[in-house]
C-alpha positions as CSV (number, residue, x, y, z in Angstrom):
1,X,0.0,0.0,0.0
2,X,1.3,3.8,-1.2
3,X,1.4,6.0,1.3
4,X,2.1,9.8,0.6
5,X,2.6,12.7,3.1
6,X,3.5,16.0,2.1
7,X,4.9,18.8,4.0
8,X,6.6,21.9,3.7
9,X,3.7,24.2,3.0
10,X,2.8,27.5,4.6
11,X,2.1,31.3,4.5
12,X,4.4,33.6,2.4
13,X,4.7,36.5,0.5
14,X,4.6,37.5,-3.2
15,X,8.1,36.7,-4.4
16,X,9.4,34.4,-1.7
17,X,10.1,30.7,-2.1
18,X,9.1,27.4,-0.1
19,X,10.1,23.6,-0.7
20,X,7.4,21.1,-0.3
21,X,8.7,17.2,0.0
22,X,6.5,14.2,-0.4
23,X,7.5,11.2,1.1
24,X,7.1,8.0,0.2
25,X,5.8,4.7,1.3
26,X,5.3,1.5,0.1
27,X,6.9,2.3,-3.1
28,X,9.8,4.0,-4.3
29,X,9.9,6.9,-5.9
30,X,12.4,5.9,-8.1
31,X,9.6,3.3,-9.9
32,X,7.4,5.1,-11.7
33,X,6.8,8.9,-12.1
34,X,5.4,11.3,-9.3
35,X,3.3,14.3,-10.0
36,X,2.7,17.5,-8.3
37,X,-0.7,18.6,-8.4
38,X,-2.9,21.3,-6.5
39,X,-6.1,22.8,-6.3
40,X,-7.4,26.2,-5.7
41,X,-10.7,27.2,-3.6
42,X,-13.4,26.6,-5.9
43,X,-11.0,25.3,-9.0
44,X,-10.4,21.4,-10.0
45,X,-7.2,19.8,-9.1
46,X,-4.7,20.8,-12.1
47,X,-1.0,19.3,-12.9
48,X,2.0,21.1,-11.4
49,X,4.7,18.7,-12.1
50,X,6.1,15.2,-12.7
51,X,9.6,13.1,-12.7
52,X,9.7,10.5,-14.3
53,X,11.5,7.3,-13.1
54,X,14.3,8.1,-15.3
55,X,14.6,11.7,-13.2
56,X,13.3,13.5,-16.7
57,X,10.7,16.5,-15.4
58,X,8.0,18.5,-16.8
59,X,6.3,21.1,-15.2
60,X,3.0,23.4,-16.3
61,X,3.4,26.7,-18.4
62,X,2.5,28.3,-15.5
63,X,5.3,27.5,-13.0
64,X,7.8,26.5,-15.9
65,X,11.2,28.6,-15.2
66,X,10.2,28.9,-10.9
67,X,9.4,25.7,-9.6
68,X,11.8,22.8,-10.0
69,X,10.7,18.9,-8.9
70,X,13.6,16.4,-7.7
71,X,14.1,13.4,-5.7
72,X,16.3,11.7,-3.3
73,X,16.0,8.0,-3.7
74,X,18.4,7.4,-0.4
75,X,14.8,8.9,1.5
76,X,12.3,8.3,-1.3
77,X,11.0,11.6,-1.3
78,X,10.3,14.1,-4.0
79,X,10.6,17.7,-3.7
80,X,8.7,20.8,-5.6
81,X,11.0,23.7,-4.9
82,X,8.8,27.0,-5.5
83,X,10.6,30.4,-6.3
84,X,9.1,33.8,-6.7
85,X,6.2,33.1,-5.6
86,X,2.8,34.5,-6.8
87,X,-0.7,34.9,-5.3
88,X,-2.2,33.1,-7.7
89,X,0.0,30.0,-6.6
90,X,-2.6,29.5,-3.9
91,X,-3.9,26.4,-3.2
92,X,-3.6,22.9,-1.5
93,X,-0.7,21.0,-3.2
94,X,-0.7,17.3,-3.7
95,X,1.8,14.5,-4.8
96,X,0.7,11.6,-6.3
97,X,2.2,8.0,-7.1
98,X,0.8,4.8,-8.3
99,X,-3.0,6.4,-8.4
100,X,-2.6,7.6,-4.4
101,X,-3.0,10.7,-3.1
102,X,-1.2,12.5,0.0
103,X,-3.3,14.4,2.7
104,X,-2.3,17.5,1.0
105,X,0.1,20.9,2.3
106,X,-1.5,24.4,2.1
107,X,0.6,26.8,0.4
108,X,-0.9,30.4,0.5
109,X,1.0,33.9,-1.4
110,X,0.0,37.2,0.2
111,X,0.4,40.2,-2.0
């Protein structure tokens, strides 16, 4: 059974950075691909993004040059490191692997 915590979120201000991790159980991360979602109040879950298990990454047009997704296999744990920032980078952020879902981490941007 997957199991999926992620941490790391919290409140900051436009322009400042945070660095959520999601780590892993019951799998490694190393096996197949995890993605970085999240979900704004009222909005549907949308893709962030992924590593594959080769360690290629994609992320969205809109957090491609600021965030930047890795891994440390040694701790099976994937990280979403989030520069600059923006209000509209609101919402709850989760990771996912093999079809399951963390609990979630709250990341809110003042302006």
């Amino acid at each position: 059974q997957v199991q999926l915590v992620e941490s790391g979120g919290g409140l900051v201000q436009a322009g400042d950075s945070l660095r959520l991790s999601c780590k892993a159980s019951g799998r490694t991360v190393s096996s197949e691909g995890v993605t970085w979602y999240r979900q704004a109040p009222g909005k549907e879950r949308v893709f962030v993004a992924v590593i594959g298990h080769l360690g290629t990454t994609l992320s969205g047009d809109s957090v491609k040059g600021r965030f930047t997704i890795s891994r440390d296999n040694a701790t099976n744990t994937v990280y979403l490191q989030m520069h600059n920032l923006k209000p509209e980078d609101t919402a709850i952020y989760y990771c996912n692997l093999h079809m399951s879902w963390g609990q979630g981490t709250q990341v809110t941007v003042s302006s």
